[in-house]
N, C-alpha and C positions, 0 to 999 in steps of 0.2 A: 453430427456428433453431439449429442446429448451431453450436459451439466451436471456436476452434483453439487454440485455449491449451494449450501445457504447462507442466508443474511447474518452477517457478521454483527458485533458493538458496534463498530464504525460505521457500517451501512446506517443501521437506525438513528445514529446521531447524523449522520448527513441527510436521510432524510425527514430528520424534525429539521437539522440548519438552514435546508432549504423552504421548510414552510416559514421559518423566521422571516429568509432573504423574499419572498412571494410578497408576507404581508407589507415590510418595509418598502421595497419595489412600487406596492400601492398606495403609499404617503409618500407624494414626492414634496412632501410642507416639512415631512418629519413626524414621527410615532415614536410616542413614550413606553418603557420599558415594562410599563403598567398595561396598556392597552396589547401591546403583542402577548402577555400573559393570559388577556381575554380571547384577544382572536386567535391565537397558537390553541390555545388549552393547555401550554406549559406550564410546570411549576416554577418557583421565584427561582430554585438553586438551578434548575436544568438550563432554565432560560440566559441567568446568569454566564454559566461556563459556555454556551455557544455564542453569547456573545462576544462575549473576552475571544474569543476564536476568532470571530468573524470581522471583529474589528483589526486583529495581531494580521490577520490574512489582508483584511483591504478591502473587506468587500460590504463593509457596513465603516461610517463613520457615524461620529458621535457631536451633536451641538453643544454649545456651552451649557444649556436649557438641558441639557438631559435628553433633546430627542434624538432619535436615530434617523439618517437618510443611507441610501444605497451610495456604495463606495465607489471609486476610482476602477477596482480589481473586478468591478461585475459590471461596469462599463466596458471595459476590456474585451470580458470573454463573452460580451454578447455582440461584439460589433464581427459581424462576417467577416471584413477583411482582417481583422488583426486577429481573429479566435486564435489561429494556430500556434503563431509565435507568444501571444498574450498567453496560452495552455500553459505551453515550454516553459515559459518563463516564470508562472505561476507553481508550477511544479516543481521548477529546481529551485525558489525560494524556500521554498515548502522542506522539500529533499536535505538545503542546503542546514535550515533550523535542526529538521531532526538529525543529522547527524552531528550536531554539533551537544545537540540533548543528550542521547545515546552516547555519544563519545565512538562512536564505531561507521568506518564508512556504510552509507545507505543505495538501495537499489529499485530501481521499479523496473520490472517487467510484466511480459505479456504472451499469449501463446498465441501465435497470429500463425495463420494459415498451416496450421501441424508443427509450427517448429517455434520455439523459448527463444525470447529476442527481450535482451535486459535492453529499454528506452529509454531510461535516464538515470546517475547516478550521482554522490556525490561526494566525493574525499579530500581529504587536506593530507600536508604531511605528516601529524602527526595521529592519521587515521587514514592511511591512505589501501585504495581498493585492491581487492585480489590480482593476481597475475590470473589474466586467464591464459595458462600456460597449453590447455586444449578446450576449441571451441565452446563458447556453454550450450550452442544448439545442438551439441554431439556428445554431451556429458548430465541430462537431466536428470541418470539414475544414479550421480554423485552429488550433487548439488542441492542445497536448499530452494533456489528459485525450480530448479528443475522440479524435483518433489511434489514442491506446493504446488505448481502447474498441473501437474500430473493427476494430483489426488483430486481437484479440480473437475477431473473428466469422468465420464463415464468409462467401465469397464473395458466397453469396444476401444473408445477412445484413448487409454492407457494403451491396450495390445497394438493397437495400430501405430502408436507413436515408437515403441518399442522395437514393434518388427521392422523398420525403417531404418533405426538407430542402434546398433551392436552395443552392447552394454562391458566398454576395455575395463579392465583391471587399471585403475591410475594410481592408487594407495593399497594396502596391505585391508585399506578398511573398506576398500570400493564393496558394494552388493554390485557382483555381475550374476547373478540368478534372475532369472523374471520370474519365476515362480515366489520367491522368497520379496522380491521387489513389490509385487502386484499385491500378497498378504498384510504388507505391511502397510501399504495405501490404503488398502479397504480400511485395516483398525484403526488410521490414522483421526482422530477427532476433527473435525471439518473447519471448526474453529480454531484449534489448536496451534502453534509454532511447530513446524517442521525444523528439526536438525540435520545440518550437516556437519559430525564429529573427524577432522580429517580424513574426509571421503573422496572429496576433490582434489586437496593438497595436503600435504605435512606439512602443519605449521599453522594451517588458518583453521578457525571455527566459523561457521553460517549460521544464523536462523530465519527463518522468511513466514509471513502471514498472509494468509491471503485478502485481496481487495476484490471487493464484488461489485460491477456498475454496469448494469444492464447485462447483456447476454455475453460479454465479454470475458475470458478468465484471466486474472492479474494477481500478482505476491506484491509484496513489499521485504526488501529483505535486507541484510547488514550481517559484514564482516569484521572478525575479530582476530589476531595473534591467539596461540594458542596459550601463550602467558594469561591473558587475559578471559579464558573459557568457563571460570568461574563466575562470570558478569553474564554469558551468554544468556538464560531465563529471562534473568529481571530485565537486560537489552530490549531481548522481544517481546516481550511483555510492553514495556514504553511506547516501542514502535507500533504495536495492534491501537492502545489507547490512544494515539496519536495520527494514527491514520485518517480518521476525520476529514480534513481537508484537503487530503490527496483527494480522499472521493468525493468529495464536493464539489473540488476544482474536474474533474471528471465528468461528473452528473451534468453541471450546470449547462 
């Protein structure tokens, strides 16, 4: 199954974070903010905002002195026995900020072996997550995570997930065409926010981005009341710019 995915804002900025976290890694004394400017080749403001990142994450601290050493959070995710849980838990810290940024429950998923499997997510009550009232590995041509997965694949690999998966009527707004489904995927901008306008449910709005990390295809996505559908843009807009350390924590 062939890709179409390219590199995302948030890819590129994980991987400059990661040559930050490379060079820092190699000062276990500590490196000044000046000196990873030389050996990055970042400028003062880019270098700036990945830091403020990487320090909010845990994976770079800061000495009184101004220099930087490697954090607590990239100890974590490099020790073999703990990666797994240390990911998890890296991930819904991560999950647990952006949804509280955004104001709207947040989602990561993944398209693992032909079928849309949301891994982790994160809602409160007064943001709290979708009913999935039908499966979402049997509903991706209503759904925003679905979507962005989708658009993700090659053409074979749309058909293929398709012919598998009956495309119900769940709303008045479902696309059950695959002709009409498949057209709109191709136009769909690679970077772009996918929508889900009550496709899946009456009542909620979706948007979801995609996250690119290695051969892998993954969204990022968040749900809204339909009160609140006016916000949906500017949401996933925050959510793509903020993605960053999902993929980081990913990459590493």
């Amino acid at each position: 199954m062939a890709l179409t995915h390219e590199p995302t804002a948030p890819y590129h900025s994980a991987q400059d974070a990661l040559r930050v976290l490379e060079t820092v890694a190699r000062h276990s004394a500590g490196v000044t903010d000046v000196e990873l400017a030389r050996q990055t080749g970042l400028g003062t403001d880019r270098l700036t905002g990945l830091l403020r990142m990487l320090r909010r994450e845990g994976y770079v601290e800061q000495f009184a002195d101004g220099a930087y050493v490697a954090g607590a959070a990239l100890a974590r995710l490099g020790s073999a026995q703990e990666r797994e849980r240390a990911l998890r838990d890296q991930l819904q810290r991560t999950l647990d900020r952006l949804r509280d940024s955004v104001g709207a429950a947040v989602y990561m998923s993944r398209y693992v072996d032909g079928e849309v499997k949301v891994t982790q997510y994160a809602e409160s009550a007064a943001t709290p997550a979708v009913n999935e009232w039908v499966d979402f590995r049997y509903s991706a041509h209503a759904t925003a995570v679905g979507k962005s997965l989708l658009g993700q694949l090659d053409h074979n690999g749309r058909r293929d997930h398709l012919s598998r998966h009956k495309m119900a009527r769940l709303t008045s707004r479902t696309i059950t065409s695959d002709k009409l489904l498949l057209s709109r995927l191709e136009a769909q901008a690679p970077t772009a926010p996918v929508l889900d306008l009550q496709e899946y449910a009456i009542g909620t709005v979706c948007a979801a981005v995609p996250i690119t990390a290695g051969a892998s295809v993954g969204c990022l996505a968040l749900s809204l009341p339909i009160e609140h559908a006016h916000r949906l843009r500017e949401a996933a807009e925050t959510l793509n710019r903020n993605a960053t350390p999902l993929l980081l924590s990913l990459t590493i």
